[in-house]
N, C-alpha and C positions, 0 to 999 in steps of 0.2 A: 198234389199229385202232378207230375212230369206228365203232359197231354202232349208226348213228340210223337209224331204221325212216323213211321218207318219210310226212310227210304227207299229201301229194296223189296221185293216182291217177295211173299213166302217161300218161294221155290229157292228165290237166289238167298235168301238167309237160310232156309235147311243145306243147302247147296255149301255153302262159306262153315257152317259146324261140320259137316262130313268131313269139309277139306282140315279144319282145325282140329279134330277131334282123330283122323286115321292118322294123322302124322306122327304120332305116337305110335311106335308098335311094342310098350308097353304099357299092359293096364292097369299097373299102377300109377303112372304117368296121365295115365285118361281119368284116372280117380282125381290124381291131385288136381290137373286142369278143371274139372267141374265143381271142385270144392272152391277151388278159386274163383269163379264165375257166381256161386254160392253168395262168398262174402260180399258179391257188389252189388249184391241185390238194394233196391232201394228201400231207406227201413218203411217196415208196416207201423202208421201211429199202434197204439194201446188201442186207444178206442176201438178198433175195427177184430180186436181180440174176441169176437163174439162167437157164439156156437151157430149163428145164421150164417159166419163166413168158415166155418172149420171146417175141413176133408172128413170127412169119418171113413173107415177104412185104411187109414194110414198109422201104421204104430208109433210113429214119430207126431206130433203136435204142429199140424199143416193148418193154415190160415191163408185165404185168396181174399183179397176186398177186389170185387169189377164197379168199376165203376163206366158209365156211357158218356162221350162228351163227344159232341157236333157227330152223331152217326155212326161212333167208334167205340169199341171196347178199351179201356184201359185199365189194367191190375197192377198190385202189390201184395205182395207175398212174403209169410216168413213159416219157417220151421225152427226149432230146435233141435235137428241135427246139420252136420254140415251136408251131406250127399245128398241127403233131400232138398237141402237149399241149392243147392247147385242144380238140382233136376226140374226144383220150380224157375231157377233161371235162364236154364234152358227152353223150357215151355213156355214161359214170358216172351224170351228174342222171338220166338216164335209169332207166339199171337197178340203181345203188346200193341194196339192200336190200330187192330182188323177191324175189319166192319163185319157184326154179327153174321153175314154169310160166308167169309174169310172162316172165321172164329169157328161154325159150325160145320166146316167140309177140309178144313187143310187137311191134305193127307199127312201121314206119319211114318213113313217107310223109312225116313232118315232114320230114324231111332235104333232102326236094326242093323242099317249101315256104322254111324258110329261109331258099333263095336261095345257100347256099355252094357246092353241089355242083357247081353248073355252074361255078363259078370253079375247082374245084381240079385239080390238075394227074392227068394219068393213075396217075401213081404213086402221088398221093396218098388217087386215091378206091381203088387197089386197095390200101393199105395201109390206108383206112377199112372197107375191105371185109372182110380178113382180120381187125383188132379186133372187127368186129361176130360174125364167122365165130366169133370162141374164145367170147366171152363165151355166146354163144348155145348154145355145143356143150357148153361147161358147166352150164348148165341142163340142158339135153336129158340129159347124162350124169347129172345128178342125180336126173332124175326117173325113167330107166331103172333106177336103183340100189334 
C-alpha cells in the first residue's frame, strides 16, 4: 500500500475537484473525467475481496480495504463499474491518509458543487452514500478506540 501522507489540506483538495470538475459545462464531459480518475485507482490485491471490506448498499460490487499506518487512515478500492470507480476516487483524494478525525468530520458540500450529484442515478447517490457512510464510521471507530 502507497502510505503518501497528502500534501494539501482537505479543504484545498475539495477546493482543486470543484475547480477541475465545473470546468466542464458539459456532463458528459464530467462523466468521462471521473471515469478517468476511476481507472487510476490504485489496484485492490484479491485478498482483500472479502465481504468484511464490501459496501453493501451499492448495486455495483464496491470493496474499501483502510488500512491505519503512523496515526493515518489509508484505502484501496475497487468496483466493477467505471463511475463508481471513479466516485471511490474521488473520495479517496479526499480522505486518503487523514487522520481518523479528518476522516470522521470532512465536510462534503463539494460534492454538490461539482455538478455530478444531481446527474447520478438514485442508486447510485445511495451507493455514494453508503461508501461515504463506511469510510466515515471507520474513523469515528478509530477515534473511539
Amino acid at each position: 500500500m502507497n502510505y503518501q501522507i497528502p500534501l494539501q489540506t482537505i479543504e484545498e483538495v475539495q477546493a482543486d475537484l470543484v475547480k477541475r470538475f465545473t470546468h466542464f459545462s458539459n456532463p458528459k464531459d464530467r462523466y468521462r473525467y471521473l471515469i478517468d480518475m476511476g481507472k487510476q485507482l490504485q489496484q485492490l490485491d484479491d485478498s482483500f475481496l472479502t465481504e468484511e471490506n464490501r459496501i453493501h448498499g451499492c448495486q455495483s460490487q464496491v470493496w474499501i480495504h483502510i488500512d491505519e499506518h503512523e496515526g493515518r487512515l489509508f484505502m484501496q478500492a475497487r468496483s466493477d463499474a467505471a463511475i463508481v470507480s471513479g466516485l471511490i476516487a474521488l473520495l479517496l483524494r479526499v480522505y486518503n491518509g487523514r487522520t481518523p478525525q479528518e476522516v470522521a468530520t470532512a465536510p462534503l458540500e463539494f460534492l454538490g458543487k461539482i455538478g455530478l450529484l444531481q446527474q447520478l442515478s438514485p442508486n447510485r447517490s445511495t451507493g455514494l452514500y453508503h461508501m461515504i457512510k463506511r469510510i466515515q464510521s471507520e474513523g469515528q471507530k478509530r477515534l473511539s478506540a
